[in-house]
C-alpha positions in Angstrom: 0.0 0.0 0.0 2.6 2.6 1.2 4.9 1.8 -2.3 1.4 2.2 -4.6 1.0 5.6 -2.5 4.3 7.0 -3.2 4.3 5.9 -6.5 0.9 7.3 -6.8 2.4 10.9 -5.4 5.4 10.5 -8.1 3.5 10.4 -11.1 1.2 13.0 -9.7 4.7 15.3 -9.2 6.4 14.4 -12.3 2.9 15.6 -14.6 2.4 18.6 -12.2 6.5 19.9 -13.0 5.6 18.9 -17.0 2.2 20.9 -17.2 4.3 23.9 -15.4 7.6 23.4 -17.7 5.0 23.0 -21.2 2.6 26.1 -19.8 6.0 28.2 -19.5 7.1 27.3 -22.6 3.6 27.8 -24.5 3.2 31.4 -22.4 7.1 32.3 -23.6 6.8 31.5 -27.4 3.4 33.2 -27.5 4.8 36.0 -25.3 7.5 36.6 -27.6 5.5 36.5 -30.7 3.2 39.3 -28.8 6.0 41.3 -28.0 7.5 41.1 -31.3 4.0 42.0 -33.1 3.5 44.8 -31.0 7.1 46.3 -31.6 7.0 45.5 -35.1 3.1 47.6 -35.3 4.5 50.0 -32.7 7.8 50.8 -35.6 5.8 50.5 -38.6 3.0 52.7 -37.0 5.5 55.2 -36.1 7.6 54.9 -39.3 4.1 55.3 -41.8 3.4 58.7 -39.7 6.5 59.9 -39.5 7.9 59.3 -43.7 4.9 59.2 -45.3 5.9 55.8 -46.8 3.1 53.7 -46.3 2.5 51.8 -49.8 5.3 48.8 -49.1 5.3 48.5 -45.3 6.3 44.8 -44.8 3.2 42.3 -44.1 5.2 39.7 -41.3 8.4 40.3 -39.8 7.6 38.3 -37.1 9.0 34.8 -37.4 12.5 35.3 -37.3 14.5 34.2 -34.0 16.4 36.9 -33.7 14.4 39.5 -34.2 13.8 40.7 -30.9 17.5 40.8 -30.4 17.9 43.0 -33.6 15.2 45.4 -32.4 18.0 46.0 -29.5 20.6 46.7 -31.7 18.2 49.5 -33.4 18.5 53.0 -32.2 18.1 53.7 -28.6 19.3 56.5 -26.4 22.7 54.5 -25.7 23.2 53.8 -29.5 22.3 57.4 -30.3 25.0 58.6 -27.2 27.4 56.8 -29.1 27.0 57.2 -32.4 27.6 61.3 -31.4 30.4 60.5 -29.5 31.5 58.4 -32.9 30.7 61.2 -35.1 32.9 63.7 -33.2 35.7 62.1 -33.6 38.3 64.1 -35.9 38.8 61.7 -38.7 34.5 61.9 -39.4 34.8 66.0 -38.2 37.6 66.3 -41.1 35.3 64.6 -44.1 31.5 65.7 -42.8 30.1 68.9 -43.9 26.8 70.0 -42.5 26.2 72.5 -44.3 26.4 71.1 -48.1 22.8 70.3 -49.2 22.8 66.5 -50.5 19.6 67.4 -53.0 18.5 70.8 -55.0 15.3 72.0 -53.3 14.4 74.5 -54.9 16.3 73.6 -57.8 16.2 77.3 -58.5 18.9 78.2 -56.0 21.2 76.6 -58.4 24.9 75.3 -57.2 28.4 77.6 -56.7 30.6 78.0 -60.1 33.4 75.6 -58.9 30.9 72.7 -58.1 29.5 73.3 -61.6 33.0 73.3 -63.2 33.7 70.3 -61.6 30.1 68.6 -62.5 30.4 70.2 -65.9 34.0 68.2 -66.7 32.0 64.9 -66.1 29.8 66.0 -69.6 30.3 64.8 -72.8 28.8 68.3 -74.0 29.8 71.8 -73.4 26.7 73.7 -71.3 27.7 77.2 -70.0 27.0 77.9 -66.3 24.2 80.3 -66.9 22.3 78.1 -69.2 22.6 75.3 -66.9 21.1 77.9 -64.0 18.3 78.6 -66.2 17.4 75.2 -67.0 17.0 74.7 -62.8 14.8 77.7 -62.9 12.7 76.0 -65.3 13.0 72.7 -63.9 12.0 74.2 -60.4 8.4 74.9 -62.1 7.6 71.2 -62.6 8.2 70.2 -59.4 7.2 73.2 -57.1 6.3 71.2 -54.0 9.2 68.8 -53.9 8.7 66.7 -49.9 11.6 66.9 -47.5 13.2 64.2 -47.5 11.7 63.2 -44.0 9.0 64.3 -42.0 9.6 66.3 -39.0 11.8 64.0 -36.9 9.6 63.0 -33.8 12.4 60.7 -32.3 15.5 61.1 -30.9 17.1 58.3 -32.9 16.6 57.6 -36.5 17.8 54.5 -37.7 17.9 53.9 -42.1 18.9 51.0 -44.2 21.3 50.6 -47.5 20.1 48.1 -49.6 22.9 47.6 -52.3 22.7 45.0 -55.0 25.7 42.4 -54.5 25.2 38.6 -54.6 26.4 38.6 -50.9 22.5 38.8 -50.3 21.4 35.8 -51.4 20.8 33.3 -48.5 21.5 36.1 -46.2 18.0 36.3 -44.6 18.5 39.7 -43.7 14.9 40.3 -45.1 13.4 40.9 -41.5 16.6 43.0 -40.3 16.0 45.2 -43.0 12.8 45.9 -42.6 13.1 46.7 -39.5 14.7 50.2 -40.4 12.8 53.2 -40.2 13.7 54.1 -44.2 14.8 51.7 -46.3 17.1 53.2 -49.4 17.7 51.2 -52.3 20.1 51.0 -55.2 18.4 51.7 -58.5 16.2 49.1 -60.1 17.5 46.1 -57.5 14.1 44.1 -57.4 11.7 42.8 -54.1 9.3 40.5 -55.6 10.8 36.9 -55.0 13.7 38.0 -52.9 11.6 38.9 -49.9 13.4 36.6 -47.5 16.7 38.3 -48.1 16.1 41.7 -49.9 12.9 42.7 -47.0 9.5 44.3 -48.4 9.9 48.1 -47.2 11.0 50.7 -49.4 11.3 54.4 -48.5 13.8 55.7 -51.6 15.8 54.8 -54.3 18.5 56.3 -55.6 18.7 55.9 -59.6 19.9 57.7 -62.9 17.9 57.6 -65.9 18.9 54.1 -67.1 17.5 52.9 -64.2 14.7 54.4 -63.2 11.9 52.8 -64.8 9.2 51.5 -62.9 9.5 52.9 -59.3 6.2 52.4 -57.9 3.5 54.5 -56.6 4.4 56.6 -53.3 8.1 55.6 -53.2 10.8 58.2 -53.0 12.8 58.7 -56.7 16.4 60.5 -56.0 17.5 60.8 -59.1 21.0 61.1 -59.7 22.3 63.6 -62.1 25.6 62.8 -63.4 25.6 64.7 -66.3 23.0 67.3 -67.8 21.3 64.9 -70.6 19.7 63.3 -66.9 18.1 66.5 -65.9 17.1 66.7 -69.5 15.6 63.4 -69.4 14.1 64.4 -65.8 12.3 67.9 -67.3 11.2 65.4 -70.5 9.6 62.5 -68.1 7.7 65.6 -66.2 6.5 67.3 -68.7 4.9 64.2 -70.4 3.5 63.6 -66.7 1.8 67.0 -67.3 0.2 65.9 -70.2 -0.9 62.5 -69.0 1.4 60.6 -71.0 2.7 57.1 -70.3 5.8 57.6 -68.6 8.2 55.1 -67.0 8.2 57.2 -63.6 5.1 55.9 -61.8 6.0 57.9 -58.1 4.1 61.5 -57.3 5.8 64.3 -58.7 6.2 65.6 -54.9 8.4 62.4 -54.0 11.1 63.2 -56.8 14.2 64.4 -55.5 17.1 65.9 -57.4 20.9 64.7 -55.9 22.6 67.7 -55.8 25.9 68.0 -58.5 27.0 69.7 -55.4 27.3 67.4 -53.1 28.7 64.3 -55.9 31.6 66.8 -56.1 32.1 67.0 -51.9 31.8 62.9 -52.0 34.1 63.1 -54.2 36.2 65.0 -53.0 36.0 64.4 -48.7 35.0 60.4 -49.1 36.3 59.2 -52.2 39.6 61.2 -51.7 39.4 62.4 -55.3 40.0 58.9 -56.6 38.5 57.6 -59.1 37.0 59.8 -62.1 33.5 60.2 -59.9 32.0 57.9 -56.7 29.2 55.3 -57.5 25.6 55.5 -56.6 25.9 53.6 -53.9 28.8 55.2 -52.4 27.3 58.4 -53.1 23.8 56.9 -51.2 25.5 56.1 -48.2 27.2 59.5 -47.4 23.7 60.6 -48.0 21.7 58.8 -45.4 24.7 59.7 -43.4 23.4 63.0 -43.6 20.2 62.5 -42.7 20.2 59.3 -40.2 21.5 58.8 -37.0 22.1 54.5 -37.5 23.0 53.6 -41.0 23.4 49.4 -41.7 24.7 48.6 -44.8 23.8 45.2 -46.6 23.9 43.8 -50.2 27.5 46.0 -50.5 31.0 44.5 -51.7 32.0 41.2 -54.0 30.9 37.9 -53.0 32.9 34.8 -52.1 34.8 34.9 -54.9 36.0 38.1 -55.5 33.3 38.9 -58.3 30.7 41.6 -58.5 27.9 39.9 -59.4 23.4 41.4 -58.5 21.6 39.1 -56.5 18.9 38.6 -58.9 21.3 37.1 -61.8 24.1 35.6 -62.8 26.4 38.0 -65.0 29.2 39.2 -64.1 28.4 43.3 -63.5 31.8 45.3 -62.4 31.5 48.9 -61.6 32.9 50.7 -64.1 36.2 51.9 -64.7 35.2 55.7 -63.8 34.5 54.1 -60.0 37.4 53.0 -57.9 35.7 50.0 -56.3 38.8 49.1 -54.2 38.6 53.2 -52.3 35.1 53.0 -52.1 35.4 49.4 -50.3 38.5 50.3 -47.9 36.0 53.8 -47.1 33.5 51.6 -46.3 35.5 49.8 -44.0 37.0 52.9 -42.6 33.7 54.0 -41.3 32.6 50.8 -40.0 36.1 50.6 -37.9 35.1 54.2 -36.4 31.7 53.3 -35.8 30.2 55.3 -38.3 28.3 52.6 -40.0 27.7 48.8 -39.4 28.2 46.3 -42.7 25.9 43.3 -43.1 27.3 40.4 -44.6 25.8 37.0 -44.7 29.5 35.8 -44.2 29.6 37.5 -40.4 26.8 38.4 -38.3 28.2 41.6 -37.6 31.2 43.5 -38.8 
């Protein structure tokens, strides 16, 4: 009797400690996913008020394992303390300018002489610097109500995204990470559809010149690129045929198109690239950018893969940046701000770098 009564008491402890342990374990997996919906609505909620960018917000970032950890790493006051203590340091003090506006609004202000002498040596054809002013003034006309970039800023810390285009992506699953980000920048045409898990779903902006800016959708952010004046040309064409209800390739409001500013390619060129190289890349030029307008800035999709070769995560050719890009500066750069804390670099390769 006394050994069915302790046996009886045995069982009866060993299923009341596995009820306990499996209700624990039930609460903390639905707990999480509770507290990972309600920050992911709490950021998106925030993020659609405060950009303005509501037409790609992502539809589930909520089943990754490390998510919650990410949100950490996201900007908070002790990440926004030390990115400021990073960004007064005297190597980023030397290179930074404040004052420099990165795009042309109102285009009509035009840019100094010696930025348009610089900007003008890139051109194939011969424009004089008055001509090129006028052209602005008439530009300004099309687009008279050009957005800010961003929203009044209602938090202390803003944290952005660079989406480049390399290989290096695929397999990542940095699709969640990304989206994470209050804007998400992307580098010209680099598609979404069927790359979710790695590429993310949110897009703020992307930065593109003519040859690649066909088909940015409705409500997202164009930053057009000029390089040379046959893309301002091409800019005041597409606009124009928008005024007359034409098809055009540009399917974004007129109020979300922003003009880089020749101005500030020429200080990239000159602060971050170091002069090297005949003019920086898009996406170098889009990261000192954001810099300018984001307190975190994560990098992913930048560099070669495995192997050495530049190659876009959506194909197989081979795609080197061009000979009037020095890839090798813009990559040690890169680095350079990473070691000072200036940026953080995603690869699939490292966790964090």
């Amino acid at each position: 009797m006394a050994i069915r009564v302790k046996l009886f008491f045995g069982i009866l402890a060993i299923g009341t400690f596995s009820c306990s342990f499996l209700f624990l374990m039930v609460n903390r997996y639905y707990g999480l996913n509770i507290l990972n919906n309600a920050i992911v609505m709490s950021i998106s909620g925030e993020r659609n008020d405060e950009t303005g960018f509501s037409e790609s917000s992502p539809t589930d970032m909520t089943n990754s394992s490390h998510l919650s950890g990410f949100f950490k790493r996201l900007c908070n006051r002790d990440t926004y303390e030390e990115i400021r203590n990073n960004r007064s340091s005297p190597w980023f003090v030397k290179r930074f300018n404040p004052s420099i506006r990165p795009f042309l609004s109102p285009l009509s202000q035009g840019i100094a002489r010696e930025d348009f002498d610089w900007w003008q040596s890139l051109q194939v054809h011969d424009i004089s610097y008055e001509a090129f002013l006028a052209f602005l003034r008439k530009l300004d006309k099309l687009l008279p109500n050009s957005e800010l970039l961003f929203k009044e800023k209602t938090r202390e810390c803003i944290s952005c995204a660079v989406v480049g285009n390399s290989q290096n992506l695929n397999g990542s699953a940095f699709g969640n990470a990304i989206d994470c980000h209050d804007y998400v920048f992307r580098i010209n045409f680099g598609p979404v559809k069927g790359f979710e898990n790695d590429v993310g779903t949110f897009t703020t902006h992307r930065f593109m010149f003519p040859g690649t800016a066909t088909n940015v959708a409705q409500g997202t952010g164009l930053i057009l690129v000029p390089f040379k004046m046959e893309d301002l040309k091409w800019l005041n064409n597409t606009l124009t045929k928008m005024s007359n209800k034409e098809k055009t390739i540009i399917s974004t409001e007129r109020k979300k198109v922003i003009v880089y500013n020749p101005a500030f390619i020429h200080y990239v060129h000159n602060n971050w690239a170091e002069k090297i190289g005949r003019y920086p890349s898009t996406g170098f030029l889009a990261v000192v950018f954001v810099l300018h307008y984001c307190d975190q800035v994560d990098l992913f999709g930048f560099g070669q893969d495995s192997h050495g070769t530049w190659l876009h995560y959506w194909d197989k050719k081979h795609k080197g940046i061009g000979p009037e890009h020095s890839a090798n500066n813009e990559r040690v750069m890169l680095e350079r701000m990473r070691d000072n804390g200036i940026i953080r670099i995603f690869r699939k390769q490292e966790s964090r770098r």
